[in-house]
Structure formats: structure tokens, C-alpha cells
DRENPA-240060 format. One record per residue: residue number from 1; x, y, z of N, C-alpha, C in turn. Coordinates in steps of 0.02 Angstrom, whole numbers, always signed. Example, Ala and Ser with C-alpha at 12.3 -4.5 7.8 and 13.67 -1.06 7.14 Angstrom:
2
[1,[+660,-284,+390],[+615,-225,+390],[+660,-165,+390]]
[2,[+642,-112,+354],[+684,-53,+357],[+645,+2,+394]]
//
This chain:
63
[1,[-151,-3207,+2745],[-127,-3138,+2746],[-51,-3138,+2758]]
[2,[-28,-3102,+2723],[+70,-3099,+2708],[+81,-3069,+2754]]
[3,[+74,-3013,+2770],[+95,-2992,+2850],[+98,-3027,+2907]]
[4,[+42,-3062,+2918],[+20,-3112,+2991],[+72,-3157,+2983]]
[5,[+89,-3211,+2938],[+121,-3260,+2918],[+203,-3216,+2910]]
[6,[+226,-3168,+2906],[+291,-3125,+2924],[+298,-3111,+3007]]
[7,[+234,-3104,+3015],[+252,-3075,+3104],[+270,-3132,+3135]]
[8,[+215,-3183,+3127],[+230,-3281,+3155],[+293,-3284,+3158]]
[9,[+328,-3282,+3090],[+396,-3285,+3071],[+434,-3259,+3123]]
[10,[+427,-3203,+3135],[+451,-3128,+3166],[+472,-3172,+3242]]
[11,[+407,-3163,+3251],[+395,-3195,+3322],[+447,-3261,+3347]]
[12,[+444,-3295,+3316],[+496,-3391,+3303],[+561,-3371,+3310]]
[13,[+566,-3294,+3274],[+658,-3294,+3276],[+680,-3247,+3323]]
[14,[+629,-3222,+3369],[+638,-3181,+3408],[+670,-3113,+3417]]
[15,[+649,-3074,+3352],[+664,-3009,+3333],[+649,-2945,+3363]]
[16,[+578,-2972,+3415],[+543,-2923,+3405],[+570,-2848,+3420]]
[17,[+611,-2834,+3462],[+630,-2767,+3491],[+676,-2738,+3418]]
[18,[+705,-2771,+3387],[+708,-2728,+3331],[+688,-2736,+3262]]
[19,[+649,-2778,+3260],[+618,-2797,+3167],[+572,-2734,+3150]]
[20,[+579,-2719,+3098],[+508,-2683,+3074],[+496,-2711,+2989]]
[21,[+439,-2691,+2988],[+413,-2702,+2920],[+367,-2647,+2910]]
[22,[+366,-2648,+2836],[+335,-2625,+2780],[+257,-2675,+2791]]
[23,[+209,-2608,+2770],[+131,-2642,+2757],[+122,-2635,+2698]]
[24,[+63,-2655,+2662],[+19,-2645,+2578],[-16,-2591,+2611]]
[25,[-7,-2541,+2564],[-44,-2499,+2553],[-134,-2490,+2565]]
[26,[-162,-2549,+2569],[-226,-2569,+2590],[-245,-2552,+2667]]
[27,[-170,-2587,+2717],[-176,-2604,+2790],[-147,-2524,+2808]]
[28,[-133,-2469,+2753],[-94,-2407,+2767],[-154,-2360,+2787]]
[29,[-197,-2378,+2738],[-244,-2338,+2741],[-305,-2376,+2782]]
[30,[-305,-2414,+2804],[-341,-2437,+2875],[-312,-2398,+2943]]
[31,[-247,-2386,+2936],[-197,-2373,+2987],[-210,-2297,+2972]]
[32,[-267,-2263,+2938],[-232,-2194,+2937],[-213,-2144,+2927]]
[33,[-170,-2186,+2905],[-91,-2153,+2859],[-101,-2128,+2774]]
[34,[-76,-2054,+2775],[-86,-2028,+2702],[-56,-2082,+2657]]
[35,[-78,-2131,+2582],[-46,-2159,+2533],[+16,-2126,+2501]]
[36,[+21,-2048,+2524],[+46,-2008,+2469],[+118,-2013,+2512]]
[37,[+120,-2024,+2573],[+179,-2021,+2605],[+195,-2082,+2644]]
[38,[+167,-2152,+2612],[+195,-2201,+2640],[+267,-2223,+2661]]
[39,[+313,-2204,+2608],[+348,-2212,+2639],[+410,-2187,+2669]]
[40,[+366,-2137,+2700],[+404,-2101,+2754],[+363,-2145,+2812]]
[41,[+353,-2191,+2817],[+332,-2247,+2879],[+356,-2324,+2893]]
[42,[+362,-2312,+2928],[+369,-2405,+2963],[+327,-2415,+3020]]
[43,[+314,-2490,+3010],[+291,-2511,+3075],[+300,-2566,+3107]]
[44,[+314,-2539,+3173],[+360,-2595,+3212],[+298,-2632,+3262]]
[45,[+313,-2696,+3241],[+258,-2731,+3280],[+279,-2754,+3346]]
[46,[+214,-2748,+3379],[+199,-2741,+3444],[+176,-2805,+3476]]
[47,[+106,-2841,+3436],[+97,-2893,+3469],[+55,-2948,+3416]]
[48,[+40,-2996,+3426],[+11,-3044,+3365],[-43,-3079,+3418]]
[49,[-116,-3064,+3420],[-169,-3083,+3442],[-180,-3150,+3444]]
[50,[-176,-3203,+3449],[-190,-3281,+3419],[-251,-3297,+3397]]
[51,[-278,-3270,+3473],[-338,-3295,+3484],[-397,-3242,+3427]]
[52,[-401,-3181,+3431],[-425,-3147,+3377],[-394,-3142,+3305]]
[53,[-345,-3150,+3305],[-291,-3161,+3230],[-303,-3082,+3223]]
[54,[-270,-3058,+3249],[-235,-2987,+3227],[-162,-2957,+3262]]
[55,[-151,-2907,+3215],[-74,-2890,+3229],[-81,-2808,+3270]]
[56,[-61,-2786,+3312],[-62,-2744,+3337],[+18,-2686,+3321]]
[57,[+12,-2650,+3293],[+69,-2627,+3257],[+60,-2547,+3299]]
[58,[+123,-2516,+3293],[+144,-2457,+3314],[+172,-2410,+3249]]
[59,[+163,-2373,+3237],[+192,-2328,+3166],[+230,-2263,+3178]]
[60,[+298,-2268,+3150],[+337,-2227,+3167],[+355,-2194,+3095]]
[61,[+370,-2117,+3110],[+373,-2084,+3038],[+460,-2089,+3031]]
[62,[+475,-2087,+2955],[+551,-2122,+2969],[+571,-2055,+2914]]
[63,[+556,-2008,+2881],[+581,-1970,+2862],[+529,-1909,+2845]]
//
């Protein structure tokens, strides 16, 4: 999964308080979030699970 393997990344270079990223449209609508107004969103990640392998993300509306 391209996200998980971006956050890892994320994580190594020690961004976290200001990186955000862009999701697929797939993980938007798990999250939610209308398709029709994606991107008026970001989401700034929060935490990377190891042990369950998931990403815990926060979503902020950006316009």
C-alpha cells in the first residue's frame, strides 16, 4: 500500500508536525469524505500502527 510505505518514509525524515498528504480516492471514501469535494481535503497524519499496520490520519478541510 503507497500510502503506508509514504508515511514509513514520513516517519525516517521526521516530518511529522508538518507533512501532509493526499489519499486515493478509495481510502476518501472509507474516511467519509464526499468524492465530489476531495480536494478541498488533506490529511495530516497522526500515527502509523506497526503492530496492526494501519495509519491513523486526521482530515482537515483546506478550502
Amino acid at each position: 500500500m503507497k500510502v503506508l510505505e509514504k508515511v514509513v518514509k514520513i516517519r525516517k525524515q521526521k516530518l511529522l508536525d508538518s507533512y501532509f498528504i493526499t489519499l486515493p480516492i478509495n481510502l476518501v471514501k472509507l474516511a467519509g469524505i464526499d468524492e465530489n469535494n476531495v480536494k478541498n481535503y488533506m490529511a495530516k497524519y497522526i500515527d502509523y500502527d506497526t503492530e496492526n499496520k494501519i495509519v491513523r490520519l486526521t482530515f482537515i478541510k483546506v478550502g
